[in-house]
Backbone as ProteinMPNN parsed JSONL, in Angstrom:
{"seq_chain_A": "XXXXXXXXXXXXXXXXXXXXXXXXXXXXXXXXXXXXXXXXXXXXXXXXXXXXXXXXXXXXXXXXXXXXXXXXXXXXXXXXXXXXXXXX", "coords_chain_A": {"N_chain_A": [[76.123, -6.699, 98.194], [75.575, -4.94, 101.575], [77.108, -5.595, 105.091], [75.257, -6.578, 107.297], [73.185, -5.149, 110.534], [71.414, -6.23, 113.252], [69.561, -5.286, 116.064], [68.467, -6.438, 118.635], [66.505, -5.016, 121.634], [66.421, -4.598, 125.04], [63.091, -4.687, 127.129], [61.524, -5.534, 124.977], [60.385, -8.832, 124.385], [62.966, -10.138, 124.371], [64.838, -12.558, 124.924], [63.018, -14.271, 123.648], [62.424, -13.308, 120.789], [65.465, -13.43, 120.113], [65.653, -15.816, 119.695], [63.872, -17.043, 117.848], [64.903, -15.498, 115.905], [67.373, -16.342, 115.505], [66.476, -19.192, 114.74], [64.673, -18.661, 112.514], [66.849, -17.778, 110.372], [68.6, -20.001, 110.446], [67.161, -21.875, 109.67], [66.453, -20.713, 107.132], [68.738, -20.758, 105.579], [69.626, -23.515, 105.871], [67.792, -23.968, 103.904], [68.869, -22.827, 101.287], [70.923, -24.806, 101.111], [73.085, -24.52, 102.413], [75.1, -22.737, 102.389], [78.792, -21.732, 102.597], [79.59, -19.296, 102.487], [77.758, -17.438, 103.647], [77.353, -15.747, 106.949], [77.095, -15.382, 110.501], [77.284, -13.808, 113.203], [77.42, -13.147, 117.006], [76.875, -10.384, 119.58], [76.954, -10.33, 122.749], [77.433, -8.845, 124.597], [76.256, -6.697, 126.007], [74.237, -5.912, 128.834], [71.306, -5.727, 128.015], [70.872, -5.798, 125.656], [71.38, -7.825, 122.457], [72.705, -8.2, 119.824], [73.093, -8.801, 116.364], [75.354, -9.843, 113.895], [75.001, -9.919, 109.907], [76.75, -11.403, 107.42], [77.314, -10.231, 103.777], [76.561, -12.53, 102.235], [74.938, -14.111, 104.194], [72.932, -12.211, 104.547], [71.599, -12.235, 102.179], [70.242, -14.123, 102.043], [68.237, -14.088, 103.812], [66.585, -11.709, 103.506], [63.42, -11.343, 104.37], [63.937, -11.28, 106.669], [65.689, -9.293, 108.069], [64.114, -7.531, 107.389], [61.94, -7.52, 109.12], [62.926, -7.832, 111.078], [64.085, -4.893, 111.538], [66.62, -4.489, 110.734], [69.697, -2.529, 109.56], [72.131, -1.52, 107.629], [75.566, -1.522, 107.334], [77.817, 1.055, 106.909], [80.819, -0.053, 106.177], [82.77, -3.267, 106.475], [82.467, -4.533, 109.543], [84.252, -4.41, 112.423], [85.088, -7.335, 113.77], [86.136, -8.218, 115.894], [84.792, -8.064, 118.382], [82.768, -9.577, 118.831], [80.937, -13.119, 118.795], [80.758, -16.022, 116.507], [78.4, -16.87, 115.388], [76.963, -19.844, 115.15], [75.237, -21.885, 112.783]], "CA_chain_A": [[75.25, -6.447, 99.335], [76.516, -4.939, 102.477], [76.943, -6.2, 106.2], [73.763, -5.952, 107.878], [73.079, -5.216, 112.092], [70.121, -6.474, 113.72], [69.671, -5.026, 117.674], [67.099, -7.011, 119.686], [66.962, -4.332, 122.807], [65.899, -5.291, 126.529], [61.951, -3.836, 126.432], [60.766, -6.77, 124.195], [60.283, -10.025, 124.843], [64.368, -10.247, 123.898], [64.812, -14.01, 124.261], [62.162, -14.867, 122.825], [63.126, -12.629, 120.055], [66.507, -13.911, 119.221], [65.444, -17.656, 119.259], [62.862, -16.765, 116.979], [65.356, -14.484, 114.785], [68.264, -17.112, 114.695], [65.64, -20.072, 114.154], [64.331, -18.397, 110.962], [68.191, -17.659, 110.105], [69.728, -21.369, 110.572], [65.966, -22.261, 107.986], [67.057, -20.02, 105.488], [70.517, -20.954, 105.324], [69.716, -24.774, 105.248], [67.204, -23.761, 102.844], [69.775, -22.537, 100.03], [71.775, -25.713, 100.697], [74.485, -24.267, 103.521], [76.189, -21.837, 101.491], [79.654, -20.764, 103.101], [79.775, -17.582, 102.378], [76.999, -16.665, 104.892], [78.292, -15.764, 108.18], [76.535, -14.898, 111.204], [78.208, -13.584, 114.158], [76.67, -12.262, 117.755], [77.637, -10.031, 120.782], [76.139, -10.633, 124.107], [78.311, -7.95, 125.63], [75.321, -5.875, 126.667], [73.14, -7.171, 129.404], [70.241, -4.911, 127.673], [70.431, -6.248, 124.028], [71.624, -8.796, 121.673], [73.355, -7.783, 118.517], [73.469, -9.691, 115.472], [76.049, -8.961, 112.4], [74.761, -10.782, 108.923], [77.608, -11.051, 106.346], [76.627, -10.36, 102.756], [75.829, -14.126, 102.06], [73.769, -14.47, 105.023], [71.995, -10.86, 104.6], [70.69, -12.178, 100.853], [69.177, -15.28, 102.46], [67.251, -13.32, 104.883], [65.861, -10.37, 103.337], [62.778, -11.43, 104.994], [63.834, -11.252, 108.112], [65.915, -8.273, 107.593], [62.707, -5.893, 107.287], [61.217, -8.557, 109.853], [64.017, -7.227, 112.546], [64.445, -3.739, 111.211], [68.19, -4.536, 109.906], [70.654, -1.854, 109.237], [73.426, -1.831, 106.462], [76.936, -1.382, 107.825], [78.56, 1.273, 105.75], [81.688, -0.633, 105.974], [82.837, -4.215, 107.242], [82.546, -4.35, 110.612], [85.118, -4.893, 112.833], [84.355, -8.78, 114.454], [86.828, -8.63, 116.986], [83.698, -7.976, 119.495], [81.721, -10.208, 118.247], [81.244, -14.427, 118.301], [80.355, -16.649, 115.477], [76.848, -17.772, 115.483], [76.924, -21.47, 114.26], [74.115, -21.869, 111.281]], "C_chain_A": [[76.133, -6.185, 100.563], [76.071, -5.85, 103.747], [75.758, -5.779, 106.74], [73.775, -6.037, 109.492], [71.848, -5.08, 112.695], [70.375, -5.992, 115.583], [68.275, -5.322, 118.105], [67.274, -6.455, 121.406], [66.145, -4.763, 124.099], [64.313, -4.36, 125.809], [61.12, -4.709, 125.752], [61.053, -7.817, 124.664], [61.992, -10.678, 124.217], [64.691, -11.716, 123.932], [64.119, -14.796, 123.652], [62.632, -14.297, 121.044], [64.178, -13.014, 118.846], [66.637, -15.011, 119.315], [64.829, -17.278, 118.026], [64.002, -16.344, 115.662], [66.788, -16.135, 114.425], [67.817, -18.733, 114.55], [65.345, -20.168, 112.85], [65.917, -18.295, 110.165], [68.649, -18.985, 109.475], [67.896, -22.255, 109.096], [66.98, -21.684, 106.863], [68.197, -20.684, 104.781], [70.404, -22.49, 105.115], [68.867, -24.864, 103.763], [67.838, -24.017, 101.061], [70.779, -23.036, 100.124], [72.99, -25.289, 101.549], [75.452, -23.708, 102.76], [77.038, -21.458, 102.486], [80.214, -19.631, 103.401], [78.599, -16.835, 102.982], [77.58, -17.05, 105.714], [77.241, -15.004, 108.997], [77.483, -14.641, 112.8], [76.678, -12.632, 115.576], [77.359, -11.295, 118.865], [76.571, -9.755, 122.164], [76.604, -9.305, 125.103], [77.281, -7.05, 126.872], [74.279, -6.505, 127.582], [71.789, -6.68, 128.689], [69.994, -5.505, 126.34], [71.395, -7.197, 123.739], [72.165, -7.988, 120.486], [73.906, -8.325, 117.499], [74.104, -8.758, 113.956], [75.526, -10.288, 111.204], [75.993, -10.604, 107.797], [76.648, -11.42, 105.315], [76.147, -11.449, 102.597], [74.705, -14.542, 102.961], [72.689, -13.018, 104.838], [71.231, -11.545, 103.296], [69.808, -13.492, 101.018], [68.423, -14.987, 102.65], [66.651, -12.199, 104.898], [64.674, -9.993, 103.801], [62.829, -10.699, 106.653], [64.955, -9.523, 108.709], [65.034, -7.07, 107.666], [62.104, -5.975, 108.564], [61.437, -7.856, 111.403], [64.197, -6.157, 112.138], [66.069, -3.462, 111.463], [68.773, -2.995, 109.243], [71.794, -1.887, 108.76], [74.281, -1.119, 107.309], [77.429, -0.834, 106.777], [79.679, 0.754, 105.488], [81.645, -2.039, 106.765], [83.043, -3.845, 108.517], [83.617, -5.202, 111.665], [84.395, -5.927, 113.965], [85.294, -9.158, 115.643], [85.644, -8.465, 118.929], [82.836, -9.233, 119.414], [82.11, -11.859, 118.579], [81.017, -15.236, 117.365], [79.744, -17.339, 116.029], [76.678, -18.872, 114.362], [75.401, -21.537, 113.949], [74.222, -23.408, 111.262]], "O_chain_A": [[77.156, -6.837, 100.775], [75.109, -6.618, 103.723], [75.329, -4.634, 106.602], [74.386, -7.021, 109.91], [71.231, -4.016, 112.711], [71.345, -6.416, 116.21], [67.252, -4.651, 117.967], [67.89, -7.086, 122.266], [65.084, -5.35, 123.891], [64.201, -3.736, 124.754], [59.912, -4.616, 125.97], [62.017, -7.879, 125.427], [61.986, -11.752, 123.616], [64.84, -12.189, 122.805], [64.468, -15.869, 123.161], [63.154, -15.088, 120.259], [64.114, -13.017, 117.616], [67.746, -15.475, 119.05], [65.602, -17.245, 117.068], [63.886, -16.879, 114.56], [66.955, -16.72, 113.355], [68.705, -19.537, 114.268], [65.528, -21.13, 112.104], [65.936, -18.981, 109.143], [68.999, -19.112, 108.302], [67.914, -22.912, 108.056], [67.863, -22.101, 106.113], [68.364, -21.009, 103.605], [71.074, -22.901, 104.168], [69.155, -25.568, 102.795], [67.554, -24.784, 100.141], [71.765, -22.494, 99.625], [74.022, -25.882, 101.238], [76.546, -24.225, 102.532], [76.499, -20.852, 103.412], [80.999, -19.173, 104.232], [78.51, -15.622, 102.791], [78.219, -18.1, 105.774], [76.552, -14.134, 108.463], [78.269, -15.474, 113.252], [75.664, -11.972, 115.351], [78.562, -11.514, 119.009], [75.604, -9.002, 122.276], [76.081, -8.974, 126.168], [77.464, -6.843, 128.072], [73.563, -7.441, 127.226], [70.947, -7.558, 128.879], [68.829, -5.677, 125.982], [72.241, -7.476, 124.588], [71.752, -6.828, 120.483], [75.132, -8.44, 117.49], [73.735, -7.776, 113.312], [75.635, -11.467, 111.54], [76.087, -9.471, 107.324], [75.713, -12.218, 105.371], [74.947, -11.437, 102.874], [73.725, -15.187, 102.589], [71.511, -13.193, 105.152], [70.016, -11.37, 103.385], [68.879, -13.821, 100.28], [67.47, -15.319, 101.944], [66.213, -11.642, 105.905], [64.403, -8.793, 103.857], [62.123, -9.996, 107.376], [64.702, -8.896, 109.738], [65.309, -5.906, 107.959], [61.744, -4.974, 109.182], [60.708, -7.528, 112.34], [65.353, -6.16, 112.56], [66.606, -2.574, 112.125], [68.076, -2.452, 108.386], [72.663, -2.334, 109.508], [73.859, -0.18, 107.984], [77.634, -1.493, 105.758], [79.925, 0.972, 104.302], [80.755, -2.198, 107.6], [83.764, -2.871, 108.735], [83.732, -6.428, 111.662], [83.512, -5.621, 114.766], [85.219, -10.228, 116.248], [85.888, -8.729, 120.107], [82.265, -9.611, 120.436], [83.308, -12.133, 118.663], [81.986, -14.488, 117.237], [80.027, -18.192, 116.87], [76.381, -18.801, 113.169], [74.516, -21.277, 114.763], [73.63, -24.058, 110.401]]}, "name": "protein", "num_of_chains": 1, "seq": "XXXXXXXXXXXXXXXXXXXXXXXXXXXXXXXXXXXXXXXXXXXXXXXXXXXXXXXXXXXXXXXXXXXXXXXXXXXXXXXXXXXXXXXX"}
């Protein structure tokens, strides 16, 4: 499964949004017992949006939420040097 990229853009109720999105997230993931090999990472950089990366392990938790947020596969790993790690 590849990396997946969720963009919660200004326009919507955006904090509400990505409570909501990494609420259902940090479920899932206790759900299937805190598997390590999901990884969630975010980047705030933009004052306009939010931008969440799912690594494979966390993308197969959340396939729900995935359709939920209209998620986009990363044809390759994505470079995380932008990015912070969103504690699950």
């Amino acid at each position: 499964m590849p990396w997946y990229c969720i963009i919660i853009d200004d326009g919507e109720p955006r904090e509400a949004r990505a409570v909501a999105f990494v609420t259902s997230l940090r479920r899932a993931w206790r759900s299937a017992g805190q598997p390590a090999e999901a990884a969630a990472f975010i980047n705030r950089g933009s004052a306009s949006r939010f931008t969440f990366l799912l690594s494979p392990g966390a993308a197969t938790l959340a396939d729900g939420l995935l359709r939920r947020y209209g998620a986009s596969a990363c044809p390759q790993a994505p470079n995380l040097s932008r990015y912070a790690p969103l504690p699950l």
